[in-house]
PLY file of the C-alpha trace (Angstrom):
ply
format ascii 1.0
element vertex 310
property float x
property float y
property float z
element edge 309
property int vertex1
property int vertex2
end_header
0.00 0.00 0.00
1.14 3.37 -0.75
0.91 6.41 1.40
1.05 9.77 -1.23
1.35 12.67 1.03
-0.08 16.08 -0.08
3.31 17.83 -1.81
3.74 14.79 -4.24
-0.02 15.01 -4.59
0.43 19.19 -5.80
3.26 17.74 -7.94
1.32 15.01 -10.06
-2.14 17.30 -11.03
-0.43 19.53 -13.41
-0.06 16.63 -15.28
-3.89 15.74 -15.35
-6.37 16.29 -17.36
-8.81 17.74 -14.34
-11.97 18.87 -16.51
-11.75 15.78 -18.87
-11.39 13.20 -15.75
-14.39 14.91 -13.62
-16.46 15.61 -16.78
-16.50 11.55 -17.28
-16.84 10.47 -13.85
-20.38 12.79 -14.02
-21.53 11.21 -17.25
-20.70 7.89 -16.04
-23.04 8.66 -12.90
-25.69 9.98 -14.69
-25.67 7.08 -17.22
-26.11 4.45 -14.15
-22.45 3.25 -14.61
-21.50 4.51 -10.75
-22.16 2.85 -6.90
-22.59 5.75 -4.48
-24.16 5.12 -1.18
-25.92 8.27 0.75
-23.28 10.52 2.30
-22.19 9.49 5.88
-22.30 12.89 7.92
-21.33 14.54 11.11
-21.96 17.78 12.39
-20.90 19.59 15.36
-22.16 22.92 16.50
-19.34 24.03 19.41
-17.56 24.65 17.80
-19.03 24.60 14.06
-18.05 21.52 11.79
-19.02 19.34 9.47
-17.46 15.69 8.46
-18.68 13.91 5.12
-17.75 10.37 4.18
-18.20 9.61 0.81
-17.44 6.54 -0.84
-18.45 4.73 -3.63
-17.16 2.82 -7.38
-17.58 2.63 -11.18
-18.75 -1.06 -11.78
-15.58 -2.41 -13.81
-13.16 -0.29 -12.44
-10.11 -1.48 -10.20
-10.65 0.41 -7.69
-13.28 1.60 -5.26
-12.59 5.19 -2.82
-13.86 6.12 0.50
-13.02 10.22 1.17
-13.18 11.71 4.57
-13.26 15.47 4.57
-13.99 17.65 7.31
-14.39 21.60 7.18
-14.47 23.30 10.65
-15.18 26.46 10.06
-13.65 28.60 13.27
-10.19 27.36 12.78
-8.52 29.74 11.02
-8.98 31.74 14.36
-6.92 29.13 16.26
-4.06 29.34 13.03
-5.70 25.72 11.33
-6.53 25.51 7.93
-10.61 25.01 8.09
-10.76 21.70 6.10
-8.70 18.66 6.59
-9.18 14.51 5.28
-8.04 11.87 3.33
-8.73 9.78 0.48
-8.73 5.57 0.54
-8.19 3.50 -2.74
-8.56 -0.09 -2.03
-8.77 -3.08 -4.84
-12.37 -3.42 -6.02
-11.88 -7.17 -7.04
-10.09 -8.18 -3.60
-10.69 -5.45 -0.75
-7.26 -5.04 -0.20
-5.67 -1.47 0.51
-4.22 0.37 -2.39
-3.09 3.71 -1.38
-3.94 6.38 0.87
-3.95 9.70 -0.06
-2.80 12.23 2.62
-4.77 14.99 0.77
-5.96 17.02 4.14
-9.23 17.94 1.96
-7.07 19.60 -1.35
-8.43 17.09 -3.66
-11.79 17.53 -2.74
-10.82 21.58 -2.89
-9.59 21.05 -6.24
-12.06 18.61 -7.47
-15.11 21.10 -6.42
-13.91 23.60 -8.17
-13.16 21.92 -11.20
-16.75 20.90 -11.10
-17.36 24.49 -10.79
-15.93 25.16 -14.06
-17.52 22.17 -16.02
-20.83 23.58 -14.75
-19.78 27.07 -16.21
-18.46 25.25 -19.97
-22.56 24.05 -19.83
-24.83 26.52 -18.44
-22.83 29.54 -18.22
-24.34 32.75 -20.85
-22.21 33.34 -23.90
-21.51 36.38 -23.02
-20.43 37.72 -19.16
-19.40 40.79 -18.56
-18.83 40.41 -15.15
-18.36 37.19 -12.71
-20.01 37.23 -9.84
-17.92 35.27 -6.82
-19.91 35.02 -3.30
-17.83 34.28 -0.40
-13.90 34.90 0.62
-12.44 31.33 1.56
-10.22 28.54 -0.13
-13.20 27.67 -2.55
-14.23 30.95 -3.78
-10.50 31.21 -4.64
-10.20 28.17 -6.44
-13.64 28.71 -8.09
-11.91 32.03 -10.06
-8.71 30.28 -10.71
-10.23 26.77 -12.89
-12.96 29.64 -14.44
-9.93 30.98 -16.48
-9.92 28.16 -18.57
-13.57 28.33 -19.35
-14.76 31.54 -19.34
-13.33 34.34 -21.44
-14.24 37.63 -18.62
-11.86 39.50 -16.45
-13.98 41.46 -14.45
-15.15 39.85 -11.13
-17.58 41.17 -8.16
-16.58 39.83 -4.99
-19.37 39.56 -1.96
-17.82 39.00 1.64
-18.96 39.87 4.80
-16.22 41.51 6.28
-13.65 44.13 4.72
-10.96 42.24 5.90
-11.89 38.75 4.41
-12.22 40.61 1.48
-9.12 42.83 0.94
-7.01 39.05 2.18
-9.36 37.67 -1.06
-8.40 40.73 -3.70
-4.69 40.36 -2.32
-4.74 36.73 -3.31
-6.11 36.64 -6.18
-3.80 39.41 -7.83
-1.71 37.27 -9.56
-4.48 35.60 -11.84
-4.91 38.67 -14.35
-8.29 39.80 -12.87
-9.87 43.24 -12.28
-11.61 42.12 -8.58
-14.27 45.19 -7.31
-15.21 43.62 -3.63
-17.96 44.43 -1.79
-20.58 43.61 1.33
-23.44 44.06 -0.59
-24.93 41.19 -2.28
-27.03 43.45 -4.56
-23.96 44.58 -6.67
-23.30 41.10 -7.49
-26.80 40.22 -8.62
-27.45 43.29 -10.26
-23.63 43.37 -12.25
-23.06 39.62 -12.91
-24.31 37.27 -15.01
-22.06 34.35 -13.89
-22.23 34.00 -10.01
-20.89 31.16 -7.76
-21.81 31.03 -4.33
-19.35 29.09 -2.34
-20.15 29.85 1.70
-21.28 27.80 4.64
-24.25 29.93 5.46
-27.55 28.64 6.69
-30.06 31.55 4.97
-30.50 32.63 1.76
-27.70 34.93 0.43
-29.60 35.66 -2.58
-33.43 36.52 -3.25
-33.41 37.84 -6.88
-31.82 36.99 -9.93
-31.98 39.00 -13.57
-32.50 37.43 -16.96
-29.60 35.89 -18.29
-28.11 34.73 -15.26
-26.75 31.74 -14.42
-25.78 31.16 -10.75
-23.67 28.10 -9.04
-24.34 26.98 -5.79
-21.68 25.40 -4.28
-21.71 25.80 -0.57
-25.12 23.92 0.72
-23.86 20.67 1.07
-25.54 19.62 4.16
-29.52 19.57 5.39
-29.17 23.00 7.51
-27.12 25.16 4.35
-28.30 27.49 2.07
-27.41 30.46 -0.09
-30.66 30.81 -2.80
-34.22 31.81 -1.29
-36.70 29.18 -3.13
-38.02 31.69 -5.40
-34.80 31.65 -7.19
-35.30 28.08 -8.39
-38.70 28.49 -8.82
-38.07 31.07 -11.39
-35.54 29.77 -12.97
-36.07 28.08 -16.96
-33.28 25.22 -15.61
-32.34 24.30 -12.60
-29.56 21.34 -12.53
-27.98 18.99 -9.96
-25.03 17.15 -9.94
-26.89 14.17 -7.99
-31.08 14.17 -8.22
-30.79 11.01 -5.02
-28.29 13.51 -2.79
-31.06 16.82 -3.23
-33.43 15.07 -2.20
-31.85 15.29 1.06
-29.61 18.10 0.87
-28.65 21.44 -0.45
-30.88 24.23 -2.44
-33.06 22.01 -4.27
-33.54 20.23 -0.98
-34.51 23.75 0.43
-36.41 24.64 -2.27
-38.76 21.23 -2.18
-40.12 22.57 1.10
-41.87 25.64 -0.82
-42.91 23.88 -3.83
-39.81 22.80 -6.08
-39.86 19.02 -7.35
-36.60 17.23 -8.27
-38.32 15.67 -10.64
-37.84 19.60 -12.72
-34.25 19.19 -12.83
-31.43 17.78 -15.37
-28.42 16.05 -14.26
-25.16 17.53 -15.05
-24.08 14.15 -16.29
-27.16 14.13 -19.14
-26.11 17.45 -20.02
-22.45 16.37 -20.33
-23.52 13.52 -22.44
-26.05 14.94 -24.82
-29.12 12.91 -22.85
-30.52 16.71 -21.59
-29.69 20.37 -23.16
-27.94 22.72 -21.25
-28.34 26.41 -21.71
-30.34 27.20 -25.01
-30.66 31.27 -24.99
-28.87 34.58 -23.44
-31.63 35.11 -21.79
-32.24 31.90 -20.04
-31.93 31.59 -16.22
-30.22 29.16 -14.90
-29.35 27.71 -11.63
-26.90 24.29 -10.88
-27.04 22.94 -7.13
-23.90 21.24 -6.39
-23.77 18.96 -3.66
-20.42 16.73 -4.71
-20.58 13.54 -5.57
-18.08 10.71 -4.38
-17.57 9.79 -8.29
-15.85 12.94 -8.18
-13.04 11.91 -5.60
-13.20 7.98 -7.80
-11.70 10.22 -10.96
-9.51 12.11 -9.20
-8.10 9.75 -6.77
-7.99 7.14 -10.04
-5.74 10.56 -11.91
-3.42 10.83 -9.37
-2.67 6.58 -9.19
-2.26 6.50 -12.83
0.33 9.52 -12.91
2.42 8.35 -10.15
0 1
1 2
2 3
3 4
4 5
5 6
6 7
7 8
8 9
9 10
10 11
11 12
12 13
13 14
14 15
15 16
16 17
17 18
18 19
19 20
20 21
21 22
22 23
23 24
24 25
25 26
26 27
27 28
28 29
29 30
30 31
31 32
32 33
33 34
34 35
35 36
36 37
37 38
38 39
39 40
40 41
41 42
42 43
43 44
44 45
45 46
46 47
47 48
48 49
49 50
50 51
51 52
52 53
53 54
54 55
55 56
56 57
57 58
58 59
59 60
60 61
61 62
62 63
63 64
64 65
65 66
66 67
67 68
68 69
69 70
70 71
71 72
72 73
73 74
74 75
75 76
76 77
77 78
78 79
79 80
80 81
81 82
82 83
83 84
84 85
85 86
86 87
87 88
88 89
89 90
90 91
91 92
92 93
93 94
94 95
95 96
96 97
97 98
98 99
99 100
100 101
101 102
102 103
103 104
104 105
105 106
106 107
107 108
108 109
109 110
110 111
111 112
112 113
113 114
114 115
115 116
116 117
117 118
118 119
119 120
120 121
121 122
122 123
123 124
124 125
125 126
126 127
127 128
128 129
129 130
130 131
131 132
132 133
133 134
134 135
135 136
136 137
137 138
138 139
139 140
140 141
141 142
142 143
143 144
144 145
145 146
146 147
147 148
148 149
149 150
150 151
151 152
152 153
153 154
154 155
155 156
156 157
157 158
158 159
159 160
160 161
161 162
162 163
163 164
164 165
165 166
166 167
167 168
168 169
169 170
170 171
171 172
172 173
173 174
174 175
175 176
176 177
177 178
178 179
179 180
180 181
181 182
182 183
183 184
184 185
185 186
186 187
187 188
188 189
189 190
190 191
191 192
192 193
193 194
194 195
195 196
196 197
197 198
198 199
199 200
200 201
201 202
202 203
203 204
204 205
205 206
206 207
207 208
208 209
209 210
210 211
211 212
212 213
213 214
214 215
215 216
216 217
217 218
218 219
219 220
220 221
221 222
222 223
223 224
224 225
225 226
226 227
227 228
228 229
229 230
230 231
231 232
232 233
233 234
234 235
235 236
236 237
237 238
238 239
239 240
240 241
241 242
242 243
243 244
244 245
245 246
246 247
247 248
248 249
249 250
250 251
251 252
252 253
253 254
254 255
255 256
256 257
257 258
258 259
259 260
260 261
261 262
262 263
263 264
264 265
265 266
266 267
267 268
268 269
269 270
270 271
271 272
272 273
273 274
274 275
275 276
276 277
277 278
278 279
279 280
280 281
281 282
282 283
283 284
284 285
285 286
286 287
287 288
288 289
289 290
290 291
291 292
292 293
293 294
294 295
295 296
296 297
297 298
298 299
299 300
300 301
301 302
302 303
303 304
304 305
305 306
306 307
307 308
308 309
């Protein structure tokens, strides 16, 4: 068994193909082709945490992953990074361990945000002016950096709730050949953006109106208390997608938004749309609104990447 700790791990996913890997694993789910249990959870309220398991295999592959990632969210007051975990490869055909993968929660940073981007290549308008980022942390960081690849704007809205987090986000992000305008009010971001990703921990709705011609990510309600869209978001919406219909059933904004009227039955996976079985975005004009809740197939491509690139 190998043990790959996280600096060999940076080392080997320049070499990988992250969009192409994650874009497969998500048609592979959608088409029935992947094993993934409900999410094991635990959450802690003093102080605030949450710990996901998710596990799971592609039928035929040699492999099978269980991922443990934790995000506790006070940390970074005590000088801790706020997520932490591991991924577990073992043999599919014999049980036996494989590697581990001493990640402390980068490749399920990484692989989020890649997923962020794939959802952009789909649903995203043709033309943004402006990108709309919601939230300060590690993921709303990685969010901007994989958009690059996908999405030909420079101009980005930032919404944090403190000056602070947000001066340490336009200080980071100086490097990456963006023009970053920050603020504490969400309405400049809904009223300036037409690409928006939310990526924040918080339990109420962030956002409560939305303009033609908007398409808006949601990548921080991953759990049965989180939310960042009010229900009449989806509800207006002409296509609202999820990257698992059997995990919003139970969890995130279409969860949220089934309590007010919303049936999951409306929705498209982003696996159809990757495959041609659904259309993504058809107009300019279109609203439309993806609900990512991270799937383990996710952390089965990228765990399988890093293996074959050793």
């Amino acid at each position: 068994m190998q043990i790959i700790s996280l600096e060999r791990i940076k080392s080997i996913l320049p070499k990988v193909d992250l969009i192409s890997e994650i874009e497969a694993g998500f048609a592979a789910y959608s088409n029935g082709l992947v094993v993934v249990p409900p999410v094991g959870e635990l959450s802690f309220q003093s102080p605030p945490g949450d710990v996901h398991i998710k596990y799971g295999y592609i039928k035929g592959d040699e492999i099978y992953v269980i991922k443990i990632a934790s995000g506790f969210y006070k940390n970074t007051s005590i000088g801790l990074p706020v997520g932490n975990g591991m991924m577990l490869v073992f043999n599919q055909k014999t049980g036996q361990p494989v590697a581990i993968l001493q990640d402390e929660c980068y490749l399920t940073d990484i692989r989020t945000a890649v997923a962020g981007a794939i959802t952009a290549k789909y649903l995203s308008p043709k033309n943004v002016d402006c990108i709309g980022i919601v939230g300060t942390g590690t993921q709303a960081r990685l969010q901007l950096r994989y958009l690059k690849e996908i999405i030909d704007c420079n101009s980005v809205i930032n919404w944090g709730r403190s000056p602070d987090s947000l001066s340490s986000y336009k200080e980071a992000m100086n490097g990456y050949g963006y023009q970053i305008t920050t603020t504490t009010n969400i309405d400049d971001v809904v009223n300036h953006c037409q690409l928006i990703i939310t990526c924040t921990p918080s339990e109420e709705a962030l956002i409560d109106k939305i303009n033609p011609g908007t398409h808006i990510t949601a990548m921080g309600s991953d759990t049965v208390s989180k939310r960042e869209l009010s229900s009449s978001i989806l509800l207006q919406a002409d296509m609202v997608v999820t990257d698992s219909r059997a995990q919003s059933k139970e969890r995130g904004e279409i969860y949220q938004a089934s309590k007010d009227g919303f049936s999951v039955n409306n929705t498209s996976e982003l696996g159809e749309i990757i495959s041609g079985t659904s259309k993504g975005r058809t107009s300019q004009a279109q609203i439309t609104i993806a609900d990512l809740t991270g799937v383990a197939v996710q952390d089965i491509q990228i765990s399988k990447a890093i293996l074959e690139n050793l």
